[in-house]
C-alpha positions in Angstrom: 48.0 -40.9 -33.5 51.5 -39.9 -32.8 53.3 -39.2 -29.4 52.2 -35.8 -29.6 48.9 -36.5 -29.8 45.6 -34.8 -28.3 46.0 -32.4 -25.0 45.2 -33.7 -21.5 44.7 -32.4 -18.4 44.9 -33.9 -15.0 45.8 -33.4 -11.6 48.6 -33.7 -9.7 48.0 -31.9 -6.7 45.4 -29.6 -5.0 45.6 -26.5 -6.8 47.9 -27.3 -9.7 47.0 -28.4 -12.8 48.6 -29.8 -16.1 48.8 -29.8 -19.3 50.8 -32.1 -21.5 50.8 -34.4 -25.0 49.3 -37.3 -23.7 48.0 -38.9 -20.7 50.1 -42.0 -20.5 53.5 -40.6 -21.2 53.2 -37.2 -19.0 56.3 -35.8 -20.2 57.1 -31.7 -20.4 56.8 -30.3 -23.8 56.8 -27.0 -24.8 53.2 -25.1 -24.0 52.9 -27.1 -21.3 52.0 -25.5 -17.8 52.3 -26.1 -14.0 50.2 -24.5 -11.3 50.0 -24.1 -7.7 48.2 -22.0 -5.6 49.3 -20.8 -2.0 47.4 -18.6 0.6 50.4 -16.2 2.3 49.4 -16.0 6.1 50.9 -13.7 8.7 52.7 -16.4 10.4 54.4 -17.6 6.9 55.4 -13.6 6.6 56.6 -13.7 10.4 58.9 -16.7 9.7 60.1 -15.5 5.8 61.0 -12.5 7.4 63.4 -14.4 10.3 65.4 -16.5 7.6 65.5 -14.0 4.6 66.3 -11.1 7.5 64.3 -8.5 5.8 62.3 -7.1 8.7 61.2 -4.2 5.9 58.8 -2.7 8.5 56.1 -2.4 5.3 55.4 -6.3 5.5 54.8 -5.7 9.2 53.6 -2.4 10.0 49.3 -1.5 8.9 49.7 2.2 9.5 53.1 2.8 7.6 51.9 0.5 4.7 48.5 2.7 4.2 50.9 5.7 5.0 52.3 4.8 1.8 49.5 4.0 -0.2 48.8 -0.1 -0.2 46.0 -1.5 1.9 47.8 -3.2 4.6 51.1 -4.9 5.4 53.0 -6.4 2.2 54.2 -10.5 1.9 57.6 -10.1 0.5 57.5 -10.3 -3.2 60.7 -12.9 -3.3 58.6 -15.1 -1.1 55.6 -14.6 -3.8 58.2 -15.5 -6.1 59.4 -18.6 -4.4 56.5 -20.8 -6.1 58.2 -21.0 -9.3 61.3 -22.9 -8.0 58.4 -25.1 -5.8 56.5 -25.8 -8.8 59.7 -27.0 -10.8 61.4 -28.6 -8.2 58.3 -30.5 -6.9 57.5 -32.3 -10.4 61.2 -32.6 -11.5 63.2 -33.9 -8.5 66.9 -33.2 -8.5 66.4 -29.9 -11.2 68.8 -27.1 -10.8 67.1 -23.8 -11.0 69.8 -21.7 -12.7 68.5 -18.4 -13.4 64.8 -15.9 -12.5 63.8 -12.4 -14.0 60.8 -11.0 -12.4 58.8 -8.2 -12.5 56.7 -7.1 -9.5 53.5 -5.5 -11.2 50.9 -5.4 -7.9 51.4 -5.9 -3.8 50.3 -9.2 -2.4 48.4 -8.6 0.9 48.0 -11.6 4.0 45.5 -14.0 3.0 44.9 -13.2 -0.6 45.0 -16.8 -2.9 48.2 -16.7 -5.5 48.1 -18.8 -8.2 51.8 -19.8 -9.5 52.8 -20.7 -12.8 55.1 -22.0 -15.2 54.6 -22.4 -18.9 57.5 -24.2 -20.7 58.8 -22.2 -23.7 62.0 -23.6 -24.8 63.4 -27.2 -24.0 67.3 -27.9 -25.2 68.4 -31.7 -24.5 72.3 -31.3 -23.0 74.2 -34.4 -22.0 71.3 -36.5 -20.8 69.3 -33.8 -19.1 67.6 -30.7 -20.4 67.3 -27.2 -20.1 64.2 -25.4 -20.3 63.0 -22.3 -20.1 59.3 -21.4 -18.5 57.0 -18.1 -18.6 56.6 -17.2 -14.8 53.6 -16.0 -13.5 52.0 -15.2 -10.4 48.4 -13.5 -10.1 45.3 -13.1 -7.9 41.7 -14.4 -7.8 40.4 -12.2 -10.7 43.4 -13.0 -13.0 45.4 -9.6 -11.9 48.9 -10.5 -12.6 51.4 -9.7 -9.5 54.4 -11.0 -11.2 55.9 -12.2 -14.1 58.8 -12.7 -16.0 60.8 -15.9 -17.1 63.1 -18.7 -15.5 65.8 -21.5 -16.8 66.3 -24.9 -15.2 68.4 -28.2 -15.9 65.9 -30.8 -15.3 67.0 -34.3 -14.8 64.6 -35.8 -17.1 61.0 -34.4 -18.7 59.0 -37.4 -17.0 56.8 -35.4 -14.6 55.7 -36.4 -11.1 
C-alpha cells in the first residue's frame, strides 16, 4: 500500500473530526477536512462586541432584530467566521493565515450549535513550508449552510496536531 493509502478518521478533539491518508502519518492532503463546533452564548456576544467595538444594536436588541425580520438578536457573523483561523491555527501551530472570502448566507442566533470547517483544496510546498488553500464552511444542526467561502494559509509543516 502506498503512503496514500486507505482513508481514516479519528479524533482530535470534541467536536472536530478528520480525515486524512493514513492513520500513522496524519499529515494534510488535499480532500482532507477539519471540524469544530462551537455554541455562541450571550456572554461570548457581550464580550466580541467590547473588543471588535461593534455595538450594532441588532446583536443586542430582541425587538429591533424581529423589527427587521430575524428571530432574535444576531452573533456577529465575523465572530461566526473566526472558527476557520481556530481550526487552522489549532492543528498547525505557528501558520500564518493570509487571506478569507466569505459569504454570509443565514443569521446565527444565541445558542444555536455551528459546526466549522475547512476542507484543503490546494497545497503548494514554498521554501520549507506550504501554502494551502481550504473550502470554508460554517452551518447549523440540519446542515443549513450560514457561511462559506475559501481561505489561504502558510502552514509550518502538514504534520497535524
Amino acid at each position: 500500500m502506498s503512503i496514500f493509502g486507505r482513508i481514516s478518521t479519528f479524533r482530535l478533539r470534541p467536536g472536530s473530526v478528520s480525515h486524512f491518508t493514513t492513520s500513522e502519518a496524519r499529515l494534510l492532503k488535499i480532500g482532507d477536512i477539519l471540524r469544530e463546533k462551537r455554541v455562541f452564548l450571550d456572554e461570548d456576544v457581550q464580550e466580541y462586541a467590547k473588543v471588535s467595538q461593534d455595538m450594532n444594536p441588532l446583536h443586542f436588541d430582541s425587538e429591533l432584530a424581529r423589527s427587521y425580520g430575524f428571530e432574535g438578536p444576531l452573533v456577529h457573523g465575523i465572530f461566526v467566521a473566526g472558527l476557520f483561523p481556530r481550526i487552522i491555527s489549532s492543528h498547525f501551530p505557528g501558520a500564518i493565515y493570509v487571506s478569507q472570502n466569505l459569504q454570509f448566507r443565514l443569521p446565527v442566533y444565541l445558542g444555536e450549535e455551528i459546526t466549522g470547517e475547512v476542507e484543503a483544496t490546494q497545497i503548494r510546498e514554498n521554501r520549507g513550508r506550504y501554502l494551502a488553500k481550504f473550502k470554508t464552511r460554517c452551518f447549523k444542526t440540519g446542515g443549513l449552510t450560514v457561511i462559506d467561502g475559501d481561505a489561504t494559509a502558510v502552514l509550518p509543516s502538514l504534520a497535524v496536531e
